[in-house]
N, C-alpha and C positions, 0 to 999 in steps of 0.2 A: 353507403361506404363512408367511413370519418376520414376526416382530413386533419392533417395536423398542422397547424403554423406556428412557426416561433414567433416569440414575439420580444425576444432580449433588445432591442433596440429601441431607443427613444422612452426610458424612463426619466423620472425624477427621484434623487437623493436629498433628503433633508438632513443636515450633517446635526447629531444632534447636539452638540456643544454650541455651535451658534446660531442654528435652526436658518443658515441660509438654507438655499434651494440652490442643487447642480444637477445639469442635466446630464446624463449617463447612461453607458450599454452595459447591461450584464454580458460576461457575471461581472460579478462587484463585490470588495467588500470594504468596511470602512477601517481595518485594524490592516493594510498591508505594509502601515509605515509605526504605528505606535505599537503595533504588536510583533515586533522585530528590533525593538531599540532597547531592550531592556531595561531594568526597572522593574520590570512585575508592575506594571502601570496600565497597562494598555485601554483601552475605553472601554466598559461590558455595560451594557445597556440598552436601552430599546431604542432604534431608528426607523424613519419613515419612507418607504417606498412607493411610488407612483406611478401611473404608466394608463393613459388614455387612448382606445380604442376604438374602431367602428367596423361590426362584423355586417356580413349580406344575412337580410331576413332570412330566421331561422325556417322551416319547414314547421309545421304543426308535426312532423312525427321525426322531430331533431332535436336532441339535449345539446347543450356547453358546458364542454369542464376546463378547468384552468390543470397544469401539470406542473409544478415544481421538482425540479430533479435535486435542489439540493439549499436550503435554507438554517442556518444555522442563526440560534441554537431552536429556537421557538420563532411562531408566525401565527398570526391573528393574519386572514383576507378575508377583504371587505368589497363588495363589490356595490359602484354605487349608495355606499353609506349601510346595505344590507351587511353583516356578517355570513360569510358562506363559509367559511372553516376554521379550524384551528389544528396547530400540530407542533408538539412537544420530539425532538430531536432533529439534530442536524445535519443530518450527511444521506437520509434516505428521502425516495421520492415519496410526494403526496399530493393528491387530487382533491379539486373543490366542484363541488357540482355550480355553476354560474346562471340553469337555466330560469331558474323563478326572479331572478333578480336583475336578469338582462334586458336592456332597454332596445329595441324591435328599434333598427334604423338611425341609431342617436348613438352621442358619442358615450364611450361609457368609462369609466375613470375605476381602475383595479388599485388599489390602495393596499399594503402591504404592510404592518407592523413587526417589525424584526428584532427579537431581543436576546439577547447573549450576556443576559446577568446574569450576577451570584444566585444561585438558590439549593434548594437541599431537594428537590427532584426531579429535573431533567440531566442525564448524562450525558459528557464528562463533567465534573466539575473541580477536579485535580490530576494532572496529572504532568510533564514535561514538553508539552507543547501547547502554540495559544490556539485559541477558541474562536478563530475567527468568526467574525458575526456580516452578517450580508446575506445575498441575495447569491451564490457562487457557482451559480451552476442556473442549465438551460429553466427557462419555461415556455409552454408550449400551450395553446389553445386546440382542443381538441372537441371537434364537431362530428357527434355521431348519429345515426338512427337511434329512438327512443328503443328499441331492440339491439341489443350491444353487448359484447362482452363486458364483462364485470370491471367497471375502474373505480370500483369503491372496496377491493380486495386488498388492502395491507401496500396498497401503491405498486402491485405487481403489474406484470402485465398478461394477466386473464389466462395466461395459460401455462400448464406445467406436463413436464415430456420423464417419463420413467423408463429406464431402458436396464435390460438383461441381456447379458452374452447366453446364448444358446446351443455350445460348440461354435460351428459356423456363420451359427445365425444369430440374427438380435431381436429380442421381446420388447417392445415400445408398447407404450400405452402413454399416449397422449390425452392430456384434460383441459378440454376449454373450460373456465368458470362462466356462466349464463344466467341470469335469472329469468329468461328468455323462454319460453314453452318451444320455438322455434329448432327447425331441425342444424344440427354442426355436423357438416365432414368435415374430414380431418385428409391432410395429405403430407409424405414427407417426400424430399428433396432430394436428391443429390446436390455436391458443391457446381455440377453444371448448370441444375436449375433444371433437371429434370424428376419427374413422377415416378419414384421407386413403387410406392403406394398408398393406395385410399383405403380409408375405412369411416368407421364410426365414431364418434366420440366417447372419451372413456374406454376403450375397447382395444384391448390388445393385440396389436397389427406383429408380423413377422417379416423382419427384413435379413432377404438370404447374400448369402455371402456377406454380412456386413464388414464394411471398411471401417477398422477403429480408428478415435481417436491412442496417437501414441507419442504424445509428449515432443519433445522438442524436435522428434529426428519426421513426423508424420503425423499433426495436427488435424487431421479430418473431421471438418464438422457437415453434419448435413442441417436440414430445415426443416422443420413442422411448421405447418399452416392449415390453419382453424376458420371456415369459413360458416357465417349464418344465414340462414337461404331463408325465406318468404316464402308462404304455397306455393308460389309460379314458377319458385328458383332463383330469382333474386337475390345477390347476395347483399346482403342487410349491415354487414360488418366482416372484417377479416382481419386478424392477429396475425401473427408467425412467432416465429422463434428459430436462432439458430442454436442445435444441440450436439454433441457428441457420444460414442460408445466405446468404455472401456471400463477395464474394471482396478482394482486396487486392493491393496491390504498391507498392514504393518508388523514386519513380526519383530518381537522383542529380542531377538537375536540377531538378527540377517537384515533388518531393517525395512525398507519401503521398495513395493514394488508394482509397477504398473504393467497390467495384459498378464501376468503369471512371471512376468519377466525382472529381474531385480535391477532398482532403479534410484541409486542412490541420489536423494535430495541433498542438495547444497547452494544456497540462496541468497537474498537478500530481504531485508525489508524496506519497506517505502513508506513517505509521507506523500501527504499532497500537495505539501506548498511551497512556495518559489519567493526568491528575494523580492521584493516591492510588489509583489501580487499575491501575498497572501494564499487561499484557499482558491483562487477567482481564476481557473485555468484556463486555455484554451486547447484546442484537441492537439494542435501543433505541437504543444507543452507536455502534452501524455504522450504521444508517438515521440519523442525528443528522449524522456524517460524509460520508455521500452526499450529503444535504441541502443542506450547504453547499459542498461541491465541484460541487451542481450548481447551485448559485446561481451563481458566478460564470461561469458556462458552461465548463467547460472541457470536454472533450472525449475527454480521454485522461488515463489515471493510471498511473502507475510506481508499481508495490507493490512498496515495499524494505523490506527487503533482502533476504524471505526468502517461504514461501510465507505466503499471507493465508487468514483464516479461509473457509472454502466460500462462506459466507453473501454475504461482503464480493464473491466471483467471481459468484454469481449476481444481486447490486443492480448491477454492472457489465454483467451482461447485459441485467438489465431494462429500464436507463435506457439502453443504448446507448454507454457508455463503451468507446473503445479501449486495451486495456492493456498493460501491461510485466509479463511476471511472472517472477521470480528467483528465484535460491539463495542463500545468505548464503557464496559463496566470494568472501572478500572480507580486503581488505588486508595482509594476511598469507598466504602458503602455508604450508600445515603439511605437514609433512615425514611424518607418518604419515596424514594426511588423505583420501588419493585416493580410501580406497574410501568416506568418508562421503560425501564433494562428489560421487562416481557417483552414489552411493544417494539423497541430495534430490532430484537433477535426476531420476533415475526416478519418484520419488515425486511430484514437483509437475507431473511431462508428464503420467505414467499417471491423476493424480489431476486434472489442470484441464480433462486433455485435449476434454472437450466445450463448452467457453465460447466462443463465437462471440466476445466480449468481445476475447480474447488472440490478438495477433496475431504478438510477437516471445517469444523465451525470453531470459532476458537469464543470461551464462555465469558474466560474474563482476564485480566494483565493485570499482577501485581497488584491482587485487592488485596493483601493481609500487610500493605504499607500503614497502612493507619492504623494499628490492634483495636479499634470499637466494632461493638457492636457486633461480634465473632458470631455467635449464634444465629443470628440475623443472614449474615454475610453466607455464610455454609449454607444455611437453607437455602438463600437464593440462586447456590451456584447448583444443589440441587436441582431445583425448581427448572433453571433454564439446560442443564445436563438432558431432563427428564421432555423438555418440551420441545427442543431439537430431533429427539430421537420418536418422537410423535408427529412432528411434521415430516421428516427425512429417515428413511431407513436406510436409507445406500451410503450414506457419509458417517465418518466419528467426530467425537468430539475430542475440546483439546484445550488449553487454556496454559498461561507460562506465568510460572510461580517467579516469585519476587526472591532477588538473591541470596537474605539470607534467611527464608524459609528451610527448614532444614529437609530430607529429606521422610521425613515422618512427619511432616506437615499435611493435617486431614486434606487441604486443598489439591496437591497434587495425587490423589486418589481419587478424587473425582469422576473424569473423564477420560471418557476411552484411551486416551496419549496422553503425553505430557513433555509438556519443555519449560527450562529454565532461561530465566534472566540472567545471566553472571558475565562479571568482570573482572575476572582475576588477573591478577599483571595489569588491570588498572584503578580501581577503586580498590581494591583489594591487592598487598603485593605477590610477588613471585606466579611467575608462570606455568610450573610446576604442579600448581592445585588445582587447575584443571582436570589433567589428566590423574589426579589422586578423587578428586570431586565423582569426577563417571565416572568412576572405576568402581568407587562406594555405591555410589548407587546400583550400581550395574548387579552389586555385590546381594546387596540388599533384597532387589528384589528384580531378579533376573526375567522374571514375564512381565516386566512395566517397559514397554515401551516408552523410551528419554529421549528428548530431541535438546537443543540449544536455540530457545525463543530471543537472543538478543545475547551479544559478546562485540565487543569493538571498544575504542580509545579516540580519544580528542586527535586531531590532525590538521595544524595549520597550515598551508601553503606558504607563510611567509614567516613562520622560524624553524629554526634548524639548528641543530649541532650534530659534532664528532662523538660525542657520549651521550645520545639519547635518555631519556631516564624519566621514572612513570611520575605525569603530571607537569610535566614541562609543554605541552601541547604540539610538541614539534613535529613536521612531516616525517621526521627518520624514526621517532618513538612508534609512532602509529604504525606504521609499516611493518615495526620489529614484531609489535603485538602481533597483529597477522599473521604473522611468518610462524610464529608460537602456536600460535591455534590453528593455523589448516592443518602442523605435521601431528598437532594434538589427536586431530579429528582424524587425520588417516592410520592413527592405533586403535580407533574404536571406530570402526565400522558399523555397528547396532546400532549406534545413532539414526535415529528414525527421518530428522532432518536437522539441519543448519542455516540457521538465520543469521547474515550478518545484520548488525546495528550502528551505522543505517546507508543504506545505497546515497541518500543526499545530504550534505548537511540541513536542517530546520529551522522552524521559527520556534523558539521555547522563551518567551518574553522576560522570565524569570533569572535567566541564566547569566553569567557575566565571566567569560573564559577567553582567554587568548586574547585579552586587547579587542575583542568585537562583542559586545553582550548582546544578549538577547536571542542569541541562535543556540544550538545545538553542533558542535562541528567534529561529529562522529562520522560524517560521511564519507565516502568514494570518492563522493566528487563535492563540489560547491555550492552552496544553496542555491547562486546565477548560473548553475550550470554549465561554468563557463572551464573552469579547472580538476581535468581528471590525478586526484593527487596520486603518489608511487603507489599505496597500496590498491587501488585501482586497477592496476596493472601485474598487480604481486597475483590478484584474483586471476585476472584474463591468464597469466600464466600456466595456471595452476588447472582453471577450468576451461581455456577455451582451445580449441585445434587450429586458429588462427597463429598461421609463420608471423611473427612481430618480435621487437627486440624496445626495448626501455629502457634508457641510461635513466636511474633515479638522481635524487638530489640538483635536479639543474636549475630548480630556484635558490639552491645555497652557493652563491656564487662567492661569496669576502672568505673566505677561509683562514685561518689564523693556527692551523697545525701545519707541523712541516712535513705530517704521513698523513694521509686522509687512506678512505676507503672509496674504493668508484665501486659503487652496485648496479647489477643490471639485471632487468627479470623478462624472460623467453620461454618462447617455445621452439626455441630452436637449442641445437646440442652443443652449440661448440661460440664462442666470443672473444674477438681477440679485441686488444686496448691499445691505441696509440695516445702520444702524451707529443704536442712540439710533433707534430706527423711521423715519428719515432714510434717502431712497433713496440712495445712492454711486455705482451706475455697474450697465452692464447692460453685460454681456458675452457674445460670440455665440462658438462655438467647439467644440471638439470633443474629447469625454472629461475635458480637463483645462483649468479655468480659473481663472487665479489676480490674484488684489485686491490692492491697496497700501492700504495705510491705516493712517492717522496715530490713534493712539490716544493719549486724553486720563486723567489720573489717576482712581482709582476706577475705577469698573465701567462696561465696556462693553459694552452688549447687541449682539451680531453676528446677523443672520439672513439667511438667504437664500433663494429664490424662485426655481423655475420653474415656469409650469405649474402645474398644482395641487399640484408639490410644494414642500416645505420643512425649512430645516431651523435650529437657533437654538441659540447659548451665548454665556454671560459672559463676557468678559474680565476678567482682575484687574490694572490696571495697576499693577506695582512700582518700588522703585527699582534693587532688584539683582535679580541673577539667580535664581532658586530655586533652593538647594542640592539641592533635592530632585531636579530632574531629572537631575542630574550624576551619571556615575560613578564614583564615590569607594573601592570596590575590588571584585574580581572581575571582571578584563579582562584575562583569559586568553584569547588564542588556543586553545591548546591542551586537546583534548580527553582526552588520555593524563598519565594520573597514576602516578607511580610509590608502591608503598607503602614508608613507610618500616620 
């Protein structure tokens, strides 16, 4: 039987700028404070990792593999001064076989080379967010019978579970990988942890009356477990896997539906990184994420750009989220590249491939930003279209073209779906061309299924004004966007899904906006996680069945007009306004309802009422505007920084 240990605790970091030595737990990474400060500076290049051990004498009929679940960008291990592996990409797991090089009883020193430089082929190497380079995620030693499921398979884990609605029934066919002449059964679960049934390996088992999985309202997942027996019955090794059963499809009319049942997607996208920790999460930090993504009900999440941590695919299964899951071939094609962009997409199919959760593979983001190298770049998006649909037949593909791709751009004809990038009403003005946008395309070509891969606006929490207006970064600007595009989106229904951009704000080292460079602050919320801004709330409105009430704007507190606007966004029907504990006006309406009111010098108390709920702040009437919420410099568009 293998046993798995962590082993994230009690490394060494050699920092490589002054080549001291610190001692440290993963995960780790060395860019969570340069690659957040803006500049387009941040450090890329190779550092030294260490970490000394001492395992129990192995068995003569026992291997050791080491398991990285997530090393960015590239990693040479060395174990004992031997070379045991290498691996080009950073967000997917890889295995090193440690047994020929392991020292029987003695301590033995895992030495890690990590490097996260410029080069022309390992992906990403352009794009709006940094590249953190570390060590950022678990590693695990794993001690198995020299008879073993496969852990030299694309970093999966040895087994893949195919399932068919049958009417009533579900078709499974469960596949241990072995190179094992040894016999596998195979068993699946219920969520009790009970024996629905056995079979064979490979072998198409029938589960009656299956319980689907169904999306946010009835997540049901069961378990397959794969066990290697010895002549005598002995079991030799044992995998699992938890899987679900249901079915999908996208029509270019009607949209997305799950079980036969129509299921309109409206979502968010995510990053993985957090203020001063970078890429380096811990599991608290993904359940913390979930948390509020599934507070405002969404439905569906676009994991960009690259593959996500296991943990984050399986809180997607649990809670019933439908997902997007990608490769970081993005904005640039790299001219040496092809065989890294094969190698993740193997990696993240062979490796996700059991998450009822993921329903498309998405190919590539906004590769036709750079115009080189076009011939090349199509082939490839070919190439990986053609080799998705050779590993997986039950999923489409999908990939989300760059804004001003036009709509007869060969790229989005690719793949099975497609979504756009766009920001109209904010890199682009008037809000308006939105709904002119899909409407043309719809127009154009009515069996393409169109989704929206990315639409959102800058959003500071700490400016504001009375006349919002695009590129001032203020909390009330953001919000308005929003409010423009959900009613956009509920005139066109065919939209296949909706991705906001982005559930957190980011690290984009490049970037210099709102008086904070270095981040990205399109978010929901905060990159500290700490502040849910209005538009955050404008979603929960819109998507969630949760009774809640939100006075917007209660960080604009200096006010220097003598009418302001008090906005408040519910799920409830009816809001009345007091001002100086004086009632104002009651207002009946839906999701969004907004106050006029004349405000007097000094402090005015604002509250508001529905229902049992409420909610209350100051006003500070001024005479001028506050300097403070204005942006006074770093209003850059641009995300790409050249070094000098």
């Amino acid at each position: 039987m293998r046993t798995i240990t962590n082993i994230n605790r009690d490394w060494t970091f050699e920092d490589p700028k002054t080549k001291e030595l610190f001692h440290i737990d993963l995960p780790h990474t060395w860019n969570n404070e340069d690659g957040q400060d803006g500049g387009g500076d941040y450090y890329r290049g190779q550092a030294v990792y260490q970490h000394k051990f001492t395992c129990p004498e192995l068995a003569d009929d026992e291997v050791l593999y080491a398991e990285f679940k997530g090393v960015n960008s590239s990693a040479e291990v060395y174990l004992n001064g031997t070379l045991v592996g290498k691996h080009d990409g950073g967000y997917s797991t890889f295995r090193c076989d440690l047994t020929d090089a392991f020292k029987i009883g003695e301590e033995n020193i895992l030495k890690v080379l990590v490097d996260n430089s410029v080069n022309d082929y390992v992906y990403p190497q352009k794009a709006d967010f940094t590249f953190y380079g570390g060590i950022y995620r678990d590693v695990n030693l794993i001690r198995v019978n020299k008879e073993h499921f496969d852990l030299d398979f694309f970093g999966a884990k040895g087994i893949k579970v195919d399932t068919k609605v049958n009417g009533e029934d579900a078709l499974v066919t469960v596949t241990a990988y072995t190179k094992s002449e040894k016999k596998v059964v195979i068993s699946i679960l219920d969520d009790k942890g009970e024996t629905v049934i056995e079979g064979e390996n490979d072998k198409e088992l029938t589960i009656s009356k299956v319980h689907l999985w169904n999306g946010l309202k009835d997540p049901y997942l069961y378990k397959a477990v794969a066990k290697l027996l010895s002549e005598d019955g002995t079991v030799l090794d044992e995998i699992s896997t938890n899987f679900g059963v249901r079915t999908f499809s996208i029509d270019p009319k009607k949209g997305f539906f799950l079980n036969g049942k129509s299921y309109p997607l409206h979502g968010v996208s995510r990053h993985q990184d957090r203020l001063h920790k970078g890429n380096a999460l811990s599991k608290e930090d993904h359940d913390e994420d979930m948390d509020m993504i599934r507070e405002i009900g969404a439905n569906t999440i676009r994991l960009a750009h690259y593959q996500h941590d296991d943990y984050f695919y399986d809180l997607c299964d649990k809670y019933g989220m439908i997902v997007w899951a990608e490769i970081p071939y993005i904005s640039q094609h790299l001219v040496n590249g092809d065989e890294n962009a094969i190698s993740q997409m193997k990696e993240l199919v062979y490796q996700q491939y059991n998450h009822p959760s993921i329903v498309v593979w998405g190919v590539s983001n906004e590769i036709t930003m750079v115009p080189k190298h076009k011939k090349e770049m199509l082939a490839l998006n070919h190439q990986l279209n053609d080799l998705i649909h050779q590993m997986d037949h039950s999923r489409l593909t999908t990939l989300a073209c760059y804004a001003v791709a036009t709509p007869f751009n060969k790229t989005a004809h690719i793949t099975d779906v497609v979504s756009w990038n766009l920001y109209l009403g904010w890199y682009v003005p008037f809000f308006f061309l939105n709904g002119l946008w899909i409407s043309f395309f719809h127009l154009l070509y009515p069996n393409r299924c169109l989704g929206y891969s990315e639409y959102g606006a800058e959003g500071m929490p700490n400016l504001h004004s009375p006349k919002p207006k695009r590129f001032d970064n203020t909390e009330e600007y953001q919000a308005i966007y929003h409010e423009h595009l959900l009613e956009c989106f509920k005139k066109h229904p065919y939209l296949w899904a909706t991705h906001v951009w982005n559930m957190f704000d980011f690290g984009s080292d490049g970037r210099d906006q709102g008086g904070d460079p270095g981040k990205n602050h399109k978010g929901l919320v905060t990159f500290d996680r700490k502040i849910k801004k209005d538009a955050f709330y404008l979603y929960k409105a819109y998507w969630s069945d949760e009774p809640f009430l939100h006075l917007c704007s209660t960080r604009y507190i200096n006010r220097h007009e003598k009418r302001t606007e008090i906005k408040v966004y519910s799920t409830l029907k009816e809001v009345t306004l007091y001002h100086d504990d004086k009632k104002v006006a009651t207002l009946k309406g839906d999701k969004i309802f907004k106050f006029k009111l004349d405000l007097h010098d000094g402090a005015n108390h604002i509250k508001v009422v529905s229902a049992d709920y409420h909610e209350e702040m100051t006003i500070q009437k001024v005479a001028e505007k506050d300097p403070a919420y204005i942006v006074t410099s770093g209003n850059s568009m641009s995300w790409e920084k050249k070094k000098k």
